[in-house]
C-alpha positions in Angstrom: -94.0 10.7 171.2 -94.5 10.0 174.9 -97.5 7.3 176.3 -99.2 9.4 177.8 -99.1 12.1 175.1 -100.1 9.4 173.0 -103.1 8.6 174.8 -104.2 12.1 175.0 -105.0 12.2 171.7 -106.4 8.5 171.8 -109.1 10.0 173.8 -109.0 13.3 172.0 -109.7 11.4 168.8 -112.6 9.2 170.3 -114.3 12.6 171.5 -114.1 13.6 168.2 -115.6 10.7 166.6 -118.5 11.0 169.3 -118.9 14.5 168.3 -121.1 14.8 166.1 -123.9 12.9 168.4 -122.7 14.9 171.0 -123.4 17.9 169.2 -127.0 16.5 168.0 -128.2 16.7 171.5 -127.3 20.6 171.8 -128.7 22.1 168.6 -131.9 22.4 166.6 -133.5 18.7 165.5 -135.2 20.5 163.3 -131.9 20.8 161.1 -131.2 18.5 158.2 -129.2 15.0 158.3 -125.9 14.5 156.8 -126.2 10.5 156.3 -128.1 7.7 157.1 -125.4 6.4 159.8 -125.9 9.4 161.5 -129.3 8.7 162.0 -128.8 5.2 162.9 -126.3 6.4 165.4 -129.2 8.1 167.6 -131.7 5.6 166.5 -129.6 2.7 168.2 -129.4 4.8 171.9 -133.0 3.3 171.8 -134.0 -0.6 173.6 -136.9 -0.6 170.5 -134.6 1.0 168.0 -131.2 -1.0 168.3 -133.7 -4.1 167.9 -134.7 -2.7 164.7 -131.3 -2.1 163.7 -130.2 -5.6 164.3 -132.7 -6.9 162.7 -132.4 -4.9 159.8 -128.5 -6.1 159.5 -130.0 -9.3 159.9 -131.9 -9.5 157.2 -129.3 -7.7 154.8 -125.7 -6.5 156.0 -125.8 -4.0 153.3 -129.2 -2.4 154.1 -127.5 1.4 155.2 -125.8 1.5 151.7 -129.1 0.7 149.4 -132.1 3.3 150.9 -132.6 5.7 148.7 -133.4 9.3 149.4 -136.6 10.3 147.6 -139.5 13.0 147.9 -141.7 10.5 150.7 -140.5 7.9 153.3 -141.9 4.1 151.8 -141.2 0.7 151.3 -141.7 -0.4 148.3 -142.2 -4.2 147.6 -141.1 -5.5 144.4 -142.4 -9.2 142.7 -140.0 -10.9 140.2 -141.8 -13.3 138.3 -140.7 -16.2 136.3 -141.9 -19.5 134.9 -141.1 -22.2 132.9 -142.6 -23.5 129.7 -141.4 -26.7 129.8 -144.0 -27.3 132.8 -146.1 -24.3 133.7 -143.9 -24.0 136.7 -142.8 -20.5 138.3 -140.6 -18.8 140.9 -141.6 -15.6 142.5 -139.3 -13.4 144.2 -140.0 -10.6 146.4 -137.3 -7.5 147.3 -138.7 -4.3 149.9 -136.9 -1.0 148.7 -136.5 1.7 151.4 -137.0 5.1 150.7 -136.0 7.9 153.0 -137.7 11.2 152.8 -134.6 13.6 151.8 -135.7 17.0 153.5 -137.1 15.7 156.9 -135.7 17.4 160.0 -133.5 15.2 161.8 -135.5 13.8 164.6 -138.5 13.0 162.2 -135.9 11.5 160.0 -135.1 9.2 162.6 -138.2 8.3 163.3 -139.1 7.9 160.1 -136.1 4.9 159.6 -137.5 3.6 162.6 -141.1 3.1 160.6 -139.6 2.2 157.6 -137.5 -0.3 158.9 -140.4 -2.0 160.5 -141.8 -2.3 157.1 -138.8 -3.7 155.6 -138.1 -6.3 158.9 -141.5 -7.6 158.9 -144.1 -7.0 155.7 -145.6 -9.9 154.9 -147.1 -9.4 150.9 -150.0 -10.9 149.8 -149.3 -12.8 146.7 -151.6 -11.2 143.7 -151.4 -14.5 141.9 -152.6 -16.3 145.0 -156.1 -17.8 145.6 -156.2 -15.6 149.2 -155.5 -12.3 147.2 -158.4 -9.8 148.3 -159.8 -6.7 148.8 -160.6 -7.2 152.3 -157.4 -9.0 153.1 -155.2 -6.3 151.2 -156.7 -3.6 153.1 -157.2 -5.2 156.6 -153.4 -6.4 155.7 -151.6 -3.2 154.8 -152.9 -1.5 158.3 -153.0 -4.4 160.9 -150.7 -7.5 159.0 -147.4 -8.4 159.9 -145.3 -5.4 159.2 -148.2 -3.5 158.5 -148.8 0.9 159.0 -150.0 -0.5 162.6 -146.9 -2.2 163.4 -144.4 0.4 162.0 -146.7 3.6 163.9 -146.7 1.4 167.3 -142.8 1.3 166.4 -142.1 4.5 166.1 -144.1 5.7 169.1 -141.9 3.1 171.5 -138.8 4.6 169.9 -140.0 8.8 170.2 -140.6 7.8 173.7 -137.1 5.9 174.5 -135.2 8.9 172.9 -136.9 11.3 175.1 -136.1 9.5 178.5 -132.4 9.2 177.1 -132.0 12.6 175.3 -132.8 15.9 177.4 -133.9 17.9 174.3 -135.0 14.9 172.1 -138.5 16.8 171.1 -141.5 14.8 171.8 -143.5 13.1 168.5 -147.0 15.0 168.3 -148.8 12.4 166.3 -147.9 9.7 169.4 -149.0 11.6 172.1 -152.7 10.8 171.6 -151.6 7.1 171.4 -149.4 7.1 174.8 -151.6 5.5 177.9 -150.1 4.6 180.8 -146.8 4.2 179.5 -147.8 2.0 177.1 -149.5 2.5 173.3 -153.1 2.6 173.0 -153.0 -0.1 170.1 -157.3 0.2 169.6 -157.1 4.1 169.7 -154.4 3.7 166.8 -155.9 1.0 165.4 -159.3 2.5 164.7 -157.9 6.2 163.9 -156.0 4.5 160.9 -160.0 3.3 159.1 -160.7 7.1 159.1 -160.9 8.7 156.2 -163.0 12.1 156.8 -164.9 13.1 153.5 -162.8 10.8 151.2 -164.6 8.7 148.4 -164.1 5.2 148.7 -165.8 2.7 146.4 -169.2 1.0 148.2 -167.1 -2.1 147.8 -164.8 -1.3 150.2 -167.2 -0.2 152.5 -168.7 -3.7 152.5 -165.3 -5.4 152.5 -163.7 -3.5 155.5 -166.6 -2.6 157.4 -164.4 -0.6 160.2 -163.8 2.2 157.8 -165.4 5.4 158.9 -166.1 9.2 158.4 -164.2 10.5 161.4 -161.6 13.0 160.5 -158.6 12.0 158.8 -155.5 11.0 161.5 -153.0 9.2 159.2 -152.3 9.4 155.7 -150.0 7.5 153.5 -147.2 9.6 152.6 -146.6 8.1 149.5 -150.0 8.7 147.8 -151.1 11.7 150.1 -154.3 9.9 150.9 -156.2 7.7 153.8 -155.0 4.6 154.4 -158.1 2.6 153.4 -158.4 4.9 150.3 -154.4 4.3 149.0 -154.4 0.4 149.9 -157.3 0.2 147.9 -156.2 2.2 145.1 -153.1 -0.1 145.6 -155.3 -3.3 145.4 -156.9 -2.8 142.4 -153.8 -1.6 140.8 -152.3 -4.7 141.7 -154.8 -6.7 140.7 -155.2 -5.2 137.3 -151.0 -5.9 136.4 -151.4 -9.4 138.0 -154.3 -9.9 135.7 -152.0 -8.4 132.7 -149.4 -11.0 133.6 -151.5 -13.8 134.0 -153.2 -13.3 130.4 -149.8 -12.8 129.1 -148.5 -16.8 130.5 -151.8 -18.2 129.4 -151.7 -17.1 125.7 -147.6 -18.4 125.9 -148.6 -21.7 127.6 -151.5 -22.2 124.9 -149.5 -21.0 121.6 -146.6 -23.6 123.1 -149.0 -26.6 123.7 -150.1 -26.0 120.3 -146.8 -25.8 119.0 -145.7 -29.3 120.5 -142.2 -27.7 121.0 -140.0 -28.8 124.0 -142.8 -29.8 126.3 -141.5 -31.8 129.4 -145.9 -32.1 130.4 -148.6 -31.8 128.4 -150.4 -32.4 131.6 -149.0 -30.3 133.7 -149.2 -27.2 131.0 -153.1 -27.9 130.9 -153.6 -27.8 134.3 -151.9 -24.5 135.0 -154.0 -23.3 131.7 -156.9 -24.2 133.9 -155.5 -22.4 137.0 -155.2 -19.5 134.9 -158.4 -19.2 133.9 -159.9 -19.4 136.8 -157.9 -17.0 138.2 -159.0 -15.0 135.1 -162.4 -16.1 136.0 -162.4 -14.9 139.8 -160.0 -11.7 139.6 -160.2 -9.8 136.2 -163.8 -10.5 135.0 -165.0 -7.1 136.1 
């Protein structure tokens, strides 16, 4: 084989591994994706989105191998609890599960990483067993915390934007365009838009708690639950609450049936006061 046949199908084989993106950008984005690289392959073209991406791999080298394909795009948080006996102590772990909705068109698709890495990059989750665990902070949280549907919308927009100065026929995200001013996104439009909730009920609690909700009609709705925002977080909240509650009643009744025991105890002091903690958590959260 001569060189320079030998380099003709060098380049022959890189255009061919370029191909597919290639082809991307000259047919319908409408069409399914074939695989999560291929995604993150046009996601990356993108300043916002290759930021994502690295911090993604950041966070976990493995993270393109363990989303999941599923019915809705979420991230799920998970809380591994454990605790000790011996002194009442405990370790809580947290994992964020992303889940890819499997029959998006492939530019949503993208987009949709784009959001849902956001979540997995940055959400912050309230601790249910913690003393700051709230209604108001919960809700408030889940739209404008760290990581929050905010965050992750603001996200997206940036990146729909990026894509369409850099691809031709890269179609332009409907939902954003309200949000784009001046080249920039119109965080207190967004902000405000995502306290709507239309003709929704929502418990007069929440009202009082998160005073910006509002009757305007319905912008964003979580995927997952098919609802408002303020409406699902709260669902969310007392769901949460009621399992943390189950948990915590569970730990009490081992901590007091070991004290009375007298088996293996390490602090009969230290056991008593987390009995005490856990009754006034029992006290403050799951009395009603």
């Amino acid at each position: 084989m001569t060189r320079s046949l030998a380099l003709f199908i060098a380049c022959l084989g890189t255009l061919l591994f370029l191909n597919p993106i290639l082809a991307r950008a000259q047919k319908d984005w409408g069409s399914s994706y074939s695989s999560i690289d291929e995604l993150v392959a046009v996601l990356e073209k993108s300043k916002t989105g290759k930021q994502i991406i690295e911090k993604a791999k950041g966070r976990d080298p493995e993270i393109w191998m363990k989303i999941k394909l599923a019915e809705s795009s979420y991230t799920e948080s998970v809380f591994a609890r454990s605790y000790s006996l011996l002194d009442g102590g405990e370790e809580i772990k947290i994992r964020h599960l992303v889940h890819l909705k499997k029959d998006l068109g492939f530019s949503d698709a993208v987009l949709d990483l784009a959001h849902e890495l956001v979540h997995f990059n940055h959400k912050s989750v309230l601790d249910p067993y913690g003393a700051k665990f709230n209604l108001e902070s919960f809700v408030r949280h889940g739209i404008e915390g760290e990581g929050g549907e905010l965050e992750a919308f603001r996200n997206e927009c940036l990146v729909s934007w990026e894509l369409e100065q850099k691809i031709s026929d890269f179609p332009k995200h409907s939902l954003c365009q309200p949000y784009k001013k001046d080249g920039s996104f119109a965080y207190e439009k967004a902000k405000n838009d995502y306290y709507a909730i239309g003709s929704w009920k929502l418990r007069e609690e929440v009202r009082v708690a998160v005073p910006e909700v509002h009757r305007s009609k319905v912008i964003f709705t979580s995927s997952y639950a098919s609802k408002p925002y303020p409406v699902a977080l709260a669902e969310e909240y007392y769901a949460t609450k009621q399992a943390a509650c189950t948990n915590n009643q569970k730990k009490h009744r081992l901590i007091a049936s070991q004290a009375e025991s007298g088996r293996g105890l390490a602090s009969i002091g230290q056991l008593q006061k987390e009995k005490e903690r856990l009754e006034r958590y029992n006290e403050e959260h799951c009395s009603d």
